[in-house]
C-alpha positions in Angstrom: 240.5 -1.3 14.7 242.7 -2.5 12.1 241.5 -5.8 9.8 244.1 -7.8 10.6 242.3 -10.4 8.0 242.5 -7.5 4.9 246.2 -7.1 6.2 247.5 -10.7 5.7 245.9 -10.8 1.6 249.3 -7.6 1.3 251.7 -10.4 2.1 252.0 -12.4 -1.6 254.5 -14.9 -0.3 251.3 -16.3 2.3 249.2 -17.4 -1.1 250.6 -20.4 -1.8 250.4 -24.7 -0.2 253.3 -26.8 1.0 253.6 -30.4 1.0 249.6 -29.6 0.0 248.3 -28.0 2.6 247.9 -24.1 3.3 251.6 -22.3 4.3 251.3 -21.5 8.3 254.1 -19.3 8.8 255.7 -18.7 12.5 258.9 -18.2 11.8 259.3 -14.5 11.9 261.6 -14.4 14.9 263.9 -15.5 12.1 263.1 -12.9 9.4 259.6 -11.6 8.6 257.9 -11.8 5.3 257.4 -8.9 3.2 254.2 -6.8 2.3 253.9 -6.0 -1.1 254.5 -2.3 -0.7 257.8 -3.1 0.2 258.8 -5.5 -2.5 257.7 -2.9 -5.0 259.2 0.0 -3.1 263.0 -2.0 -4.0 261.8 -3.1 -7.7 260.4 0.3 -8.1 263.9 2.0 -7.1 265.8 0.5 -9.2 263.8 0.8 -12.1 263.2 4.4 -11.6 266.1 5.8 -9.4 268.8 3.9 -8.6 272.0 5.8 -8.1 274.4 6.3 -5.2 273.5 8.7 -2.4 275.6 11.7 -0.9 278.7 11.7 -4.0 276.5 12.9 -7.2 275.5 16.0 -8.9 272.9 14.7 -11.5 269.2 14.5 -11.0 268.9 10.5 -10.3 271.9 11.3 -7.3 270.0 13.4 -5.6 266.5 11.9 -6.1 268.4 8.7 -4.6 269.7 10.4 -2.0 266.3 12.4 -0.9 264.8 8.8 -0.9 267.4 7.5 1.1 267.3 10.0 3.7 264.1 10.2 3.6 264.0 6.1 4.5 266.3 7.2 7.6 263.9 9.3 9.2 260.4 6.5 8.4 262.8 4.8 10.7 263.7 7.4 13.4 259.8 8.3 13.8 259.8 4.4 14.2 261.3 4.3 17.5 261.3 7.8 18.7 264.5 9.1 17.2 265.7 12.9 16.5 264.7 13.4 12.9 266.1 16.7 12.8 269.1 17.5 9.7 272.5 17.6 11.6 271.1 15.5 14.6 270.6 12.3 13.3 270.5 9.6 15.3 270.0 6.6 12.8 273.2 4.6 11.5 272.3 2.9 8.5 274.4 -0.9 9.2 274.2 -4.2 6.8 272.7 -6.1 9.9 272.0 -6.2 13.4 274.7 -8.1 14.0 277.1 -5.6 11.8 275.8 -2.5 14.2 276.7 -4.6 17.0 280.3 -5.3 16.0 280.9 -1.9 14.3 280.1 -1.0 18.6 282.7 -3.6 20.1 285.1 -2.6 17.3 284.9 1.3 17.6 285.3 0.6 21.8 288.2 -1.1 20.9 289.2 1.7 19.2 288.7 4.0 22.1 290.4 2.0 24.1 293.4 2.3 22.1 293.2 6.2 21.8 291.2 6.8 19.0 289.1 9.2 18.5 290.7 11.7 21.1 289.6 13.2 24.6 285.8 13.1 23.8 286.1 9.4 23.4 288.3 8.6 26.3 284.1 7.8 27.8 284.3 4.3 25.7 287.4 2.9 26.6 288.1 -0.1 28.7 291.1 -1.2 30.5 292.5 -4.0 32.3 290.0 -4.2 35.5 287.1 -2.8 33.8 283.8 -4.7 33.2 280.9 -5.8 30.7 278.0 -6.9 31.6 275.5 -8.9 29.2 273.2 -11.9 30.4 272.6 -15.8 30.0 270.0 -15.0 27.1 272.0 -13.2 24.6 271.8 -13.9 20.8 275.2 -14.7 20.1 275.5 -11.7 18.0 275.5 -9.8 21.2 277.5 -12.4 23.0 280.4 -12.5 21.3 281.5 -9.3 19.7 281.3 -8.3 23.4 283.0 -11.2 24.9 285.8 -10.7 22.2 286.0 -6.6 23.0 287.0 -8.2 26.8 289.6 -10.4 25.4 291.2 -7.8 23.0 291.0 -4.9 26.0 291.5 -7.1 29.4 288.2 -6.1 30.5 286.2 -8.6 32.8 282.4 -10.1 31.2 279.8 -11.2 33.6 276.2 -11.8 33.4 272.8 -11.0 34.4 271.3 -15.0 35.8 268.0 -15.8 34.5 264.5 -17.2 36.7 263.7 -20.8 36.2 261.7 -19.6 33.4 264.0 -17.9 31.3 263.6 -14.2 32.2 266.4 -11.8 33.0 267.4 -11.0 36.5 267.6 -7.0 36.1 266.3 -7.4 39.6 270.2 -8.1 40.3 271.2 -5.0 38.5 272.8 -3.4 41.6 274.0 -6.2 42.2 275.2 -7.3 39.0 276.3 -3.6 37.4 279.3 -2.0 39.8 281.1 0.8 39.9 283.9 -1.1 37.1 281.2 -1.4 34.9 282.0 0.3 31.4 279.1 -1.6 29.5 275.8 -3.1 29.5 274.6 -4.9 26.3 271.0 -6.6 26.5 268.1 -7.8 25.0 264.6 -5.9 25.4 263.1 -9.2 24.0 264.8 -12.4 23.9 265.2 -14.2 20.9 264.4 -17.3 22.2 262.1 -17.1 25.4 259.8 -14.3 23.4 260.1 -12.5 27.1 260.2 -8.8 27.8 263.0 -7.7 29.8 262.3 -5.4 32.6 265.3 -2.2 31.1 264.3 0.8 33.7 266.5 -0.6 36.7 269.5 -1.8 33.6 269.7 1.9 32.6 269.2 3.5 36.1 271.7 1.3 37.3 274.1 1.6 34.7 273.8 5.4 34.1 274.4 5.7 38.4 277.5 4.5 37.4 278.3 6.3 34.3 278.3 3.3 32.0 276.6 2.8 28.5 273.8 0.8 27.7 273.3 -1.0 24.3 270.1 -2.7 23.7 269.1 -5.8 21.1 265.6 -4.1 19.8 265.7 -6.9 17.2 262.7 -8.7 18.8 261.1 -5.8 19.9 260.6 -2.8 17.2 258.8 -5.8 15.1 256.6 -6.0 17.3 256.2 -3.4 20.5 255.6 0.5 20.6 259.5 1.6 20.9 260.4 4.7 22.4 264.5 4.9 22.7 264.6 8.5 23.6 261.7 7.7 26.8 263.8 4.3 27.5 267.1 6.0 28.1 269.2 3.3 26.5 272.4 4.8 24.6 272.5 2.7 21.6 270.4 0.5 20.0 270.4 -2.0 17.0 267.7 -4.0 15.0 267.4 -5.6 11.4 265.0 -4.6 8.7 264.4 -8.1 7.6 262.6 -8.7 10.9 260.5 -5.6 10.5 258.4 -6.7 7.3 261.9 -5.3 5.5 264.7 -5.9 3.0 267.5 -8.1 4.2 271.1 -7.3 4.4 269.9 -3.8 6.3 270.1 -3.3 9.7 270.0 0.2 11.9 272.2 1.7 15.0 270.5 3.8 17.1 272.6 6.3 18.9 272.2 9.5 21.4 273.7 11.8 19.0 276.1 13.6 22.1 277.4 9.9 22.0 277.4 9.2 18.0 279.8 12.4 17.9 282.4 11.1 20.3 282.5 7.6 19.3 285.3 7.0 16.4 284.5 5.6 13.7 285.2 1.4 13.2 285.5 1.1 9.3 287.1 3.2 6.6 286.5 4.1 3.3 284.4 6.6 1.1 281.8 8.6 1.7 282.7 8.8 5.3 286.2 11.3 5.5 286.2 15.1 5.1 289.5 15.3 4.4 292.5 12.9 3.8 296.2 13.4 3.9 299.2 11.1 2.4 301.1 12.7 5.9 298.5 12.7 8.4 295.4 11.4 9.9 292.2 11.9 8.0 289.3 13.8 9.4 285.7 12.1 9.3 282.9 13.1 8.9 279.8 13.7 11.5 277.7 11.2 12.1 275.7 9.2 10.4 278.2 9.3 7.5 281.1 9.0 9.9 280.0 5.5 10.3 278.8 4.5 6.5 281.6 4.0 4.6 281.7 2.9 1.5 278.5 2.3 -1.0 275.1 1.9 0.8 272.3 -0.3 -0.1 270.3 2.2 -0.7 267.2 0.2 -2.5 267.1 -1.8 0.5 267.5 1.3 2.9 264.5 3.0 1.0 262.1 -0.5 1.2 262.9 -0.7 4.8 261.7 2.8 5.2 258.9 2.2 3.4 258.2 -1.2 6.0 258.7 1.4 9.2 256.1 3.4 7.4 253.8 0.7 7.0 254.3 -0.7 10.3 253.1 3.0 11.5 250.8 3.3 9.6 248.7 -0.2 11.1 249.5 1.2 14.8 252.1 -0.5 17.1 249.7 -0.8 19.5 247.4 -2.8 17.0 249.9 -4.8 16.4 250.7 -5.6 19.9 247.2 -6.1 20.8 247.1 -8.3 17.9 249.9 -10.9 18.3 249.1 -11.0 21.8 245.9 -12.7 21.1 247.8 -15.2 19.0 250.2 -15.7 21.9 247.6 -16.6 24.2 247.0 -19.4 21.7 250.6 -20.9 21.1 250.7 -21.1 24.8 248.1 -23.7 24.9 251.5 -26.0 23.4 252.2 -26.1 27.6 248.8 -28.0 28.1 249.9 -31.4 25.2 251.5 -34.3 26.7 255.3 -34.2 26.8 255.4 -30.6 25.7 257.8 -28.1 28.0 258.1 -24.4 27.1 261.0 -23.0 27.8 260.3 -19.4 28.7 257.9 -17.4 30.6 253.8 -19.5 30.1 252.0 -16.1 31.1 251.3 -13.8 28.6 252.5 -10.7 30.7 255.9 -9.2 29.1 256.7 -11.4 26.9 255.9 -11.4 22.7 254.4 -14.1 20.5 257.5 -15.8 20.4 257.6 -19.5 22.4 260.3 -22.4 22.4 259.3 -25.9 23.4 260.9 -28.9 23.7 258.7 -32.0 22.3 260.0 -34.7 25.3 261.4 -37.7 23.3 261.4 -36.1 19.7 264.5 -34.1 18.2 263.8 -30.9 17.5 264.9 -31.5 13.5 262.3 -34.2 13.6 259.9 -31.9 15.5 260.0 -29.3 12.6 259.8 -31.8 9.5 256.7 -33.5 10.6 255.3 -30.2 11.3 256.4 -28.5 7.7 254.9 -31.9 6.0 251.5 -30.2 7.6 252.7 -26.7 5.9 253.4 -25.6 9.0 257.1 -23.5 9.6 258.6 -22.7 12.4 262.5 -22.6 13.5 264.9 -25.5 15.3 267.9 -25.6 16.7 269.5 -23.1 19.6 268.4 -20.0 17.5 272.0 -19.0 18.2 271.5 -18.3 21.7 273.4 -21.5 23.5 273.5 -20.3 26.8 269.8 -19.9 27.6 269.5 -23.5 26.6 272.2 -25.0 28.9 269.9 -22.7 31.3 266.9 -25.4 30.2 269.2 -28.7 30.1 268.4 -28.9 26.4 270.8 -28.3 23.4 268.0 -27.0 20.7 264.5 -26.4 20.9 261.7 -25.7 18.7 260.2 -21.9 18.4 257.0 -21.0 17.0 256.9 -17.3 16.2 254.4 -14.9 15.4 253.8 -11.4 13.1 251.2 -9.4 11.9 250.0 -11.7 9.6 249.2 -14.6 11.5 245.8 -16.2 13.0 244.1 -17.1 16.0 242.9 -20.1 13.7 247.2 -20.8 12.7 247.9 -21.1 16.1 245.5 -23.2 16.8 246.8 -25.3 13.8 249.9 -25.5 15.3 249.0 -26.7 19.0 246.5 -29.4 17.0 250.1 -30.6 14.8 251.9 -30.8 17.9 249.7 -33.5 19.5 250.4 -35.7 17.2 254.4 -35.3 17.2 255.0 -38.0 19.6 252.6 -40.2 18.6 254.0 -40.3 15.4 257.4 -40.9 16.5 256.4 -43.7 18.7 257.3 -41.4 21.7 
């Protein structure tokens, strides 16, 4: 069993009082804080090593690039992807969100003939359809709702229940035989619930579309298997998973990373250019890293994947989950609503509410003059509050450093939001 107590004294940034009291911290949904074998892994690369990866034939070049490399596959063995050399199946991206629009973009480049007969599979046309649901981040909302615009492809969306899970019960019904794409959330960002992918990917596979899944909420903190899930592609941020920010990852089945062209252009990822014809690019990964990496940042998030391994996913799980059962007590305080699933089955530590009578903004400032954090607003995901009536919400989120005793905090603070405000 891991001491989840020990754990939390790795995590310097937890030491300190605001507004005089003790730092609570439940905002990692937003970005997670940092264990101090990650800080040093960046520090420690640049004093040591720092040097670009792939285009140099002295020693700090190569050491940079082992290290970088070796970062890609602490990642991989993070969520069950081919670590093999020449089968790579980890895209090194500046962001979730970037992996996600370097997807819609390189469609779109399919659909324009790019990329020749082997990606003729990614194309969309006039008649053609994606499918995302009501509880997409907008990052997966809108590079795929602009990829319909710029091909003439159709969007629809999977409905959600009454409290805020996707409908993948629908997926026959939702996924047809026009289908082309399927982008969705394993966790949502703002409900903290579990979405149900088996039927998604049976459904969408029956009719020979892809499937690209938002892991961001999930590799943080689930067991991840992408290879056992069938999903096609895959994207996530480092900052979420006790990483460096500015880094994000695209998983890809390698058969499809080879046919997919590539959506930006530069260095490091052409074999061969011509003044009089087109270039030739490189396999993947490189064929989708152009230009200079952040390769410090690439190499801390590795080390993060390693040290999320190396705690157990499944202790991790087990361990949030008892903090969830906590935060959930916020449905038994006067005036509070939670918008999302109030069981504790398939969903994550992450739960909105809505304080009846108090803007969220006002929510979150009495409850960070308590030292307590957590996130306001619509957490960039609009549509799933319409689904609630509300316009913003508040969202108490948990990781691996968190408490039993912090959530406890929290539901204590929140009785006395309205009262405060006269509510």
């Amino acid at each position: 069993m891991t001491d989840f107590s020990a754990l939390r004294g790795q995590f310097p940034i937890l030491d300190q009082t605001i507004h005089g009291h003790p730092l609570i911290y439940l905002d990692s949904a937003a970005t997670a804080q940092k264990p101090e074998v990650v800080i040093d892994a960046e520090s420690d690369f640049y004093r040591s090593i720092n040097a670009g990866v792939h285009r140099g034939a002295h020693e700090l070049a190569a050491r940079s690039t082992m290290a970088f490399e070796h970062a890609r596959a602490s990642v991989a063995a993070l969520v069950g992807a081919d670590t093999r050399e020449g089968q790579e199946e980890i895209v090194v991206t500046a962001g979730a969100t970037a992996g996600l629009n370097l997807l819609a973009t390189a469609f779109g480049n399919a659909s324009l003939g790019r990329g020749g007969e082997e990606a003729r599979r990614f194309a969309l046309k006039p008649g053609d359809g994606i499918v995302v649901s009501q509880a997409e981040h907008h990052s997966v909302l809108l590079p795929f709702q602009e990829l319909a615009a710029r091909t003439g492809a159709s969007l629809s969306w999977f409905s959600l229940t009454p409290d805020g899970r996707i409908r993948t019960d629908m997926a026959d019904e939702v996924i047809t035989e026009r289908t082309k794409i399927v982008a969705i959330a394993h966790v949502a960002n703002t409900t903290g619930a579990v979405t149900d992918i088996a039927p998604v990917v049976r459904r969408a596979h029956e009719v020979g579309a892809i499937v690209v899944l938002d892991a961001c909420q999930s590799v943080p903190h689930l067991p991840v298997d992408f290879h056992a899930m069938g999903v096609d592609f895959a994207v996530w941020s480092a900052h979420k998973m006790y990483g460096p920010t500015g880094v994000g990852f695209l998983y890809g089945r390698r058969d499809l990373l080879e046919a997919l062209p590539p959506a930006s252009f530069g260095g490091s990822m052409v074999e061969l250019a011509w003044m009089d014809k087109p270039a030739q690019y490189m396999e993947p990964p490189a064929r989708f890293e152009a230009g200079t990496q952040p390769v410090a940042q690439v190499v801390a998030a590795g080390v993060a994947a390693d040290w999320m391994r190396s705690v157990g996913m499944d202790e991790i799980a087990r361990h949030e989950r008892s903090i969830t059962h906590e935060l959930l007590k916020l449905a038994d305080v006067d005036g509070i609503r939670i918008l999302g699933p109030r069981d504790e089955d398939h969903r994550i530590g992450t739960v909105a509410f809505e304080v009846e009578g108090v803007h969220p903004h006002d929510v979150g400032q009495y409850l960070d003059s308590q030292g307590i954090a957590i996130r306001v607003g619509h957490h960039c995901a609009q549509p799933v509050h319409r689904h609630f009536g509300v316009v913003a919400s508040n969202r108490a989120s948990t990781g691996v450093y968190n408490t039993v005793d912090e959530a406890q905090a929290l539901v204590d603070a929140v009785h006395g939001v309205r009262p405060f405000f006269g509510a």
